[in-house]
C-alpha positions in Angstrom: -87.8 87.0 185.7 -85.3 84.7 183.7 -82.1 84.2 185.2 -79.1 83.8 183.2 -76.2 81.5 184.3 -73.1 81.6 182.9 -71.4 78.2 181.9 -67.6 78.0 182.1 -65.8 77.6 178.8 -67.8 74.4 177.8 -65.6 73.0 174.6 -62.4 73.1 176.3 -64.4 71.4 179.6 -66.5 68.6 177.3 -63.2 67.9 175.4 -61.6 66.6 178.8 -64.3 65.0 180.0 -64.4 63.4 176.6 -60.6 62.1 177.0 -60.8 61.2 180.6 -64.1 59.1 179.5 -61.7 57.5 176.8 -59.1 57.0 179.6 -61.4 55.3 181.6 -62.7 53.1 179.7 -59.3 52.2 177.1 -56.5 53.0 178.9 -56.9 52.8 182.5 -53.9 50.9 183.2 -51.8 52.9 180.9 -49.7 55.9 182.6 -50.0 58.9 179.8 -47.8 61.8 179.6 -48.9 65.7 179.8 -47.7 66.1 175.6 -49.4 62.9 175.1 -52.8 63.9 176.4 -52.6 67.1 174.9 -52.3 65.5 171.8 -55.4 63.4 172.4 -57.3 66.4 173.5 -56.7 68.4 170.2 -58.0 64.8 168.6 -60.6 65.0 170.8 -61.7 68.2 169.5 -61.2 67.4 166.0 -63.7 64.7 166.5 -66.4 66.2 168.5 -66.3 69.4 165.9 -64.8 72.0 168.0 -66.0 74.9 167.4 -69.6 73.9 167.7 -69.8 70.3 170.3 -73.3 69.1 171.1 -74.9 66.8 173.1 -75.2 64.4 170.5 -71.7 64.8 169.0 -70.4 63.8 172.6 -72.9 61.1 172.9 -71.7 59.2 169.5 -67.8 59.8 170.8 -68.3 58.0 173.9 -70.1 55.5 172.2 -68.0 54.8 170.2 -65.4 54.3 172.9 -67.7 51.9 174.4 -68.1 50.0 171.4 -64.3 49.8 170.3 -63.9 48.7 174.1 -66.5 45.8 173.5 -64.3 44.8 170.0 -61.0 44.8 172.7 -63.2 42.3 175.2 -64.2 39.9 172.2 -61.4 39.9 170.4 -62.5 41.8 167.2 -59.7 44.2 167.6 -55.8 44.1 167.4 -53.8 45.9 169.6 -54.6 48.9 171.1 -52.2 52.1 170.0 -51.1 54.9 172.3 -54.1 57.8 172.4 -52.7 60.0 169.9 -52.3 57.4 167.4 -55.7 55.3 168.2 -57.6 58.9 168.1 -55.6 60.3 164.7 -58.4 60.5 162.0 -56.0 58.4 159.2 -55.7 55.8 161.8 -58.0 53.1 160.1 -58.1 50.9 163.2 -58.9 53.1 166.0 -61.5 55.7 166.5 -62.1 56.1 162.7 -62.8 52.1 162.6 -65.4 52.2 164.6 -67.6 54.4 162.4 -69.1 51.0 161.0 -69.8 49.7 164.0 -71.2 52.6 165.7 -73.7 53.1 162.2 -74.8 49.5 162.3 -75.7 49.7 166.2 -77.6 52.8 165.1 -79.6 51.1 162.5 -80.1 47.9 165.1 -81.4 50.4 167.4 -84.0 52.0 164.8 -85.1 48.5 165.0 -85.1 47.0 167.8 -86.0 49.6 170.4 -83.5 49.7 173.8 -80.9 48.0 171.8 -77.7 49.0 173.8 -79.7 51.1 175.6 -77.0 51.0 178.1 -74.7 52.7 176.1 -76.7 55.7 175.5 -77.9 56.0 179.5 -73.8 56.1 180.5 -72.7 58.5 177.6 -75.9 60.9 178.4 -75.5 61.3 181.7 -71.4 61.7 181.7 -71.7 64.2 179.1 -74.3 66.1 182.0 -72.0 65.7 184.4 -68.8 66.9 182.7 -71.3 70.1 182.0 -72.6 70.8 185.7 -70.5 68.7 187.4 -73.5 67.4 189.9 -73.1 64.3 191.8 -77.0 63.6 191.7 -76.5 63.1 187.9 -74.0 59.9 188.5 -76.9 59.1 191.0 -79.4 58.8 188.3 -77.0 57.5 186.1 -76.0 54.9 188.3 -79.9 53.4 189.2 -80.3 53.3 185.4 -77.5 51.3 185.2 -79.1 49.2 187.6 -81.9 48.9 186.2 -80.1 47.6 182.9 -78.5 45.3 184.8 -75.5 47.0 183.4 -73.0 46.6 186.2 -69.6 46.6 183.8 -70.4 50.0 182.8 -71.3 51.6 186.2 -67.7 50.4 187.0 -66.5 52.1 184.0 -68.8 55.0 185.1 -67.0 55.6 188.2 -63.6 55.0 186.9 -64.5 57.8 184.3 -66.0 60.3 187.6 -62.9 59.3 189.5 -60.3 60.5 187.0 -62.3 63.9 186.1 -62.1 64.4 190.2 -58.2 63.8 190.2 -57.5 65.6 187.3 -59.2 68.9 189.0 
């Protein structure tokens, strides 16, 4: 016999996780106030299609993080605006801006198989543990990482875990 379980309101929960993964990894040292994350949050939505957020859709947002976080490091990118403004869709150079990017690592991907393989392995299984919230998930998560030699983003990993516990 099938058992059904019952998810708690998954948009409203992914949309967090989604801004507490941007936190993490763009504006950890920044203090935000309640208004101003609520304003990111209804970004948030806006940009993972709200009424319908997928796996995939929450995939390409944190990548996308990841890769505007890359363009800080190098020095590809200006200065980094307050959430609300970075996340705003007219905002040319913040989360819109990195559309290009994010198509062209697609497309280098296609090509070159396990090209930032990385990225995908941390946005998949974040995106699983905002959902079930299960600590063996970061586990896997974290000996992938490994395994990728990817130690930056297991520290941006648990930064991301740590803020979703606080902000419970």
């Amino acid at each position: 016999m099938a058992r059904i379980i019952h998810l708690p309101q998954t948009p409203v929960r992914i949309c967090t996780a989604a801004w507490q993964f941007a936190r993490a990894v763009l504006w950890a040292e920044q203090p935000t106030s309640e208004p101003e994350e609520q304003r990111t949050v209804a970004l948030i939505r806006q940009h993972l299609d709200y009424a319908v957020i997928t796996e995939s859709a929450f995939i390409s947002f944190c990548e996308r993080i990841l890769l505007a976080r890359e363009a800080q490091l190098t020095g590809q990118s200006g200065y980094l605006s307050q959430p609300s403004v970075w996340l705003h869709p007219n905002h040319q150079e913040g989360y819109t801006g990195t559309r290009l990017a994010y198509d062209q690592m697609l497309l280098k991907r296609a090509a070159v198989p396990g090209y930032r393989e990385e990225y995908a392995v941390l946005s998949k299984y974040y995106y699983r543990y905002a959902l079930y919230g299960r600590t063996c998930t970061i586990a896997a998560c974290r000996r992938k990482l490994l395994r990728l030699k990817a130690y930056g983003l297991l520290t941006l990993l648990y930064r991301a875990v740590i803020y979703s516990n606080i902000s419970h």
